[in-house]
N, C-alpha and C positions, 0 to 999 in steps of 0.2 A: 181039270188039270190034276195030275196027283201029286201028294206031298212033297216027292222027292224030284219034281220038275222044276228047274227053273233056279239052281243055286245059288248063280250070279243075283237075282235078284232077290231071294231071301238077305241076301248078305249084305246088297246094298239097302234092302229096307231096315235094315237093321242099323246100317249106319246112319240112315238121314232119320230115324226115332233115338238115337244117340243124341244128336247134333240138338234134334228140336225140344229133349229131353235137360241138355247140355251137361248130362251125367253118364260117369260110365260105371254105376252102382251094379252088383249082382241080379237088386231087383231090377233096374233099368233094363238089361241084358235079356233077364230073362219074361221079361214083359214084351222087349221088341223084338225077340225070333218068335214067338208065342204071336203077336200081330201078324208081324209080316208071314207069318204058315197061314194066318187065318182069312191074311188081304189076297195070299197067292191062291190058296183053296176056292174062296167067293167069286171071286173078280178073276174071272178065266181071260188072261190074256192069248191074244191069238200072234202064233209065233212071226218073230220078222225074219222073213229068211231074208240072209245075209252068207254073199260066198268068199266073199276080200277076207283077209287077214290081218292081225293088227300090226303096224311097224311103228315101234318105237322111237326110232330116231325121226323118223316123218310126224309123227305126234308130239314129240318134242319143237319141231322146229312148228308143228300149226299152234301151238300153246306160245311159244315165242314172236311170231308174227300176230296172232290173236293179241297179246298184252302191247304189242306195239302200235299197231293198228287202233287201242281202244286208247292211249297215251293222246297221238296224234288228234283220231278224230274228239275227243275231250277237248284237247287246245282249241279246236276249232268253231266248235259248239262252243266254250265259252266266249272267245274270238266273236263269233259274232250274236251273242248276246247282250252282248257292252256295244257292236254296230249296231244294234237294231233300236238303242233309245232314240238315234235318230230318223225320221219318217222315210228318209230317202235311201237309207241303206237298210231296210227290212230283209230278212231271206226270202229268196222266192224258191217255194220248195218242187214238189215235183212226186209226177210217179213213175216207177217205171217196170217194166213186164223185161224179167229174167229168164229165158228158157236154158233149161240146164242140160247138162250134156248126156248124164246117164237119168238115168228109170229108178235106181236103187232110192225105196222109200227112208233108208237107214241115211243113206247122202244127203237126201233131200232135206230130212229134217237136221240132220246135224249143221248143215248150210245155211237150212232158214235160224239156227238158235246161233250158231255162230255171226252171223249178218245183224241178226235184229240185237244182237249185243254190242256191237261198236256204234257209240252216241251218234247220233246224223239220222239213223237208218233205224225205220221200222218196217216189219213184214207183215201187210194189210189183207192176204190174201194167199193161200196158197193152191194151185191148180194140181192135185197128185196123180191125176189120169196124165197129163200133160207133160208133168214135171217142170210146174213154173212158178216162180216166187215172183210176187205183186210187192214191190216195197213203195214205200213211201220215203221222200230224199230230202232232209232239211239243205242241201244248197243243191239243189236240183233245177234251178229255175233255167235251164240255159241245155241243147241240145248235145251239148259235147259237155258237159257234168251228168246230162241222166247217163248218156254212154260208156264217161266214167263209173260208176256207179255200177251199169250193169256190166264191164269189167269187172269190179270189184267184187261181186258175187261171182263171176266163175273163176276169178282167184282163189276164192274162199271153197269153191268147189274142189277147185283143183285138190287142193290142200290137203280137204278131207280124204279123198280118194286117195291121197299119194298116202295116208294115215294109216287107212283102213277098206281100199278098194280091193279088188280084184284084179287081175292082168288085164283085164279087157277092158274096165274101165280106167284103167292107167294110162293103156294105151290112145282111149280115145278120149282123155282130158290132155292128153300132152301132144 
């Protein structure tokens, strides 16, 4: 990769050696674009192609339903944390196989990191030939909650795509 590839990501390494530095001294600054030319130089990443475009107000509103969604499923998860001292109200969890609508690996993962971040729901597995998220459901134990649930991923799909898709997968999440 050459030096001057990949700006976006010099610039975000630079912020998370910021964050993890928790200074924004000169030498910090000039320590972490000195890294991150040196992590982007070694570590040849191979590009994602991606043809969607970003929309702002669709990423505001998946940032809005994401904090909603993580509100919710928190009450829930602790809701039945407090049911489950007793032996007969245990959660009975679950798995369930997502198949998602489009192909784009850029969807894909931002779906499975947006999913496996609302409390309930972990991603056990993901299928990237297929394009399928394997999650794991803390109240999954019941046919019509995994259903929910694999709802709730191509919501989360949808979302993304309406964010940062392309027209074709716009058209074919909607």
């Amino acid at each position: 990769m050459r030096w001057t590839a990949g700006p976006p990501l010099v610039v975000g390494l630079v912020v998370l050696w910021l964050l993890l530095w928790r200074s924004v001294s000169p030498l910090t600054v000039v320590t972490g674009v000195v890294t991150a030319l040196v992590v982007v130089r070694v570590f040849e990443l191979p590009p994602v192609p991606h043809v969607g475009r970003f929309r702002p107000l669709a990423a505001v509103a998946l940032v809005l339903w994401f904090l909603g969604q993580v509100v919710v499923a928190s009450i829930q998860v602790a809701g039945q944390a407090f049911a489950a001292v007793a032996p007969d109200r245990r959660p009975r969890p679950g798995v369930v196989a997502a198949q998602l609508r489009t192909r784009d690996d850029l969807v894909l993962t931002l779906t499975g990191i947006v999913t496996s971040l609302i409390p309930g729901t972990v991603i056990v597995e993901v299928d990237r030939a297929e394009s399928v998220l394997y999650l794991h459901v803390l109240r999954g134990g019941t046919p019509e909650r995994l259903a929910a649930a694999r709802a709730a991923v191509l919501d989360a799909e949808r979302r993304v795509v309406l964010a940062i898709g392309s027209p074709g997968e716009q058209a074919v999440v909607r």
